[in-house]
C-alpha positions in Angstrom: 81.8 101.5 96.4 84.0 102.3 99.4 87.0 104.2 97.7 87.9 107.0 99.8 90.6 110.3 99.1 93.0 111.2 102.3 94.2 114.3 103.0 97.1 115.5 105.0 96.7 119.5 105.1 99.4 122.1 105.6 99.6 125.5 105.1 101.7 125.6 102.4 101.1 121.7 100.7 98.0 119.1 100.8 99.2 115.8 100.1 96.1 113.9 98.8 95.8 110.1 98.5 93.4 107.2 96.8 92.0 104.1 97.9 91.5 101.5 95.8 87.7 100.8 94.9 86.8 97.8 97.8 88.6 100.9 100.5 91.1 98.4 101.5 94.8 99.8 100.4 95.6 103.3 100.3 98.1 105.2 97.6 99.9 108.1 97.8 98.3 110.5 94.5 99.5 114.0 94.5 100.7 117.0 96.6 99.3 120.2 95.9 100.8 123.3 96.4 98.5 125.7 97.6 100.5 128.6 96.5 100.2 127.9 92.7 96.3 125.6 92.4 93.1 126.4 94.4 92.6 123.3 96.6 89.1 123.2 96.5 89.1 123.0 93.0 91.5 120.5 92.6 90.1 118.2 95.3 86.3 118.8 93.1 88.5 117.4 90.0 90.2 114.9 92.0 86.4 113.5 93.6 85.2 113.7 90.3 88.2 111.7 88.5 87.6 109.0 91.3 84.4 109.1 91.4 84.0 109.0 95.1 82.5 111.5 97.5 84.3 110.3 100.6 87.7 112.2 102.4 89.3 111.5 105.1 91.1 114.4 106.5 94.0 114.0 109.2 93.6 116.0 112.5 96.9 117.1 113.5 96.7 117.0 117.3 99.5 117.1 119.7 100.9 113.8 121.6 98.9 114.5 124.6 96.0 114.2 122.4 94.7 117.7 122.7 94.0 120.2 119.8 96.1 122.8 118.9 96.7 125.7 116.4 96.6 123.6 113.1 93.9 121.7 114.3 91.9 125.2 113.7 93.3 125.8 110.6 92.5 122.2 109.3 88.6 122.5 110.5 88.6 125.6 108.7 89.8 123.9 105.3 86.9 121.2 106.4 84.2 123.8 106.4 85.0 125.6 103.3 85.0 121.8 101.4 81.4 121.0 103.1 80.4 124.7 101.7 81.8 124.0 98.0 81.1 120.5 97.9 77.7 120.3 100.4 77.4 116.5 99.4 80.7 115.3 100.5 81.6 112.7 103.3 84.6 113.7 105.6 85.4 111.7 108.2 88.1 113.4 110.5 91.3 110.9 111.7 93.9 111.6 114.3 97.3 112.1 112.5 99.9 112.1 115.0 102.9 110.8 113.6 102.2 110.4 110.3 104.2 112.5 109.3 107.5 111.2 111.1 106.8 108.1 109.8 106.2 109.7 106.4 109.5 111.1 106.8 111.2 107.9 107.9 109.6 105.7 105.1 111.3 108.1 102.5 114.3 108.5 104.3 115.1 104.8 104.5 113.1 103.8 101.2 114.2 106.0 99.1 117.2 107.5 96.8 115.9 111.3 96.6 117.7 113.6 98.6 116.2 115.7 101.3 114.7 118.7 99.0 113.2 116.3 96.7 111.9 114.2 99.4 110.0 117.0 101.2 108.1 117.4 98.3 106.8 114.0 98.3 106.2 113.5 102.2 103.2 115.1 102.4 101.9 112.8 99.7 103.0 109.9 101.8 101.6 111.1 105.2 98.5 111.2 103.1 98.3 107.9 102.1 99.5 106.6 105.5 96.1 108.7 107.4 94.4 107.1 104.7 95.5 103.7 105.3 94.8 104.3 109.1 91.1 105.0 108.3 90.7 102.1 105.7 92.0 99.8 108.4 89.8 100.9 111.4 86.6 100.3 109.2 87.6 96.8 107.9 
């Protein structure tokens, strides 16, 4: 099986996606607030409800391609999933503009206003690293 879960991490939100089970289209799934669930326990329920053991994480690096303070952040995140969850996959993506386009997809797409939409944007970005990854390894 080649489904996959994508994850576009922030410091307040994670937007998680799903891939269908042959890994070739990606969807957005949820957005968890990191204020109000414990990630790492929601992503173990989310592997095991898609019984997969593969994530794809977006790498937020600048436009010159070079790390930068979130980058830290999100390799921290990485680590403490390969400590709770030592037989996981992650394969790391650059995510540079995902999130723009995220933003324009909902913007021209879709009737919810800007609150609503920012809730759902990280969600979206998700599936879109996702799809990026699904599409490299076809």
């Amino acid at each position: 099986m080649k489904k996959f879960i994508g994850l576009d991490v922030g410091d307040v939100r994670i937007g998680v996606a799903k891939s269908d089970p042959l890994g070739i289209l990606a969807t957005a799934l949820e957005v968890m607030d990191r204020n109000i669930v414990n990630p790492i326990e929601r992503l173990k329920e989310i592997l095991k409800e898609e019984n997969t053991k593969k994530i794809v994480v977006g790498l937020p690096k600048s436009l010159d391609g070079t790390e930068k303070r979130q980058v830290e952040k999100v390799e921290k995140f990485v680590e403490e999933i390969k400590k709770e969850i030592p037989d996981i996959e992650i394969f790391m993506v650059d995510e540079r503009y995902t999130t723009t386009e995220a933003e324009r997809y909902l913007k021209n797409y879709s009737k919810k206003n800007g609150k609503e939409r920012r809730k759902v944007v990280d969600m979206v970005a998700a599936s879109i690293i996702l799809q990026k990854y699904l599409d490299t390894i076809k």
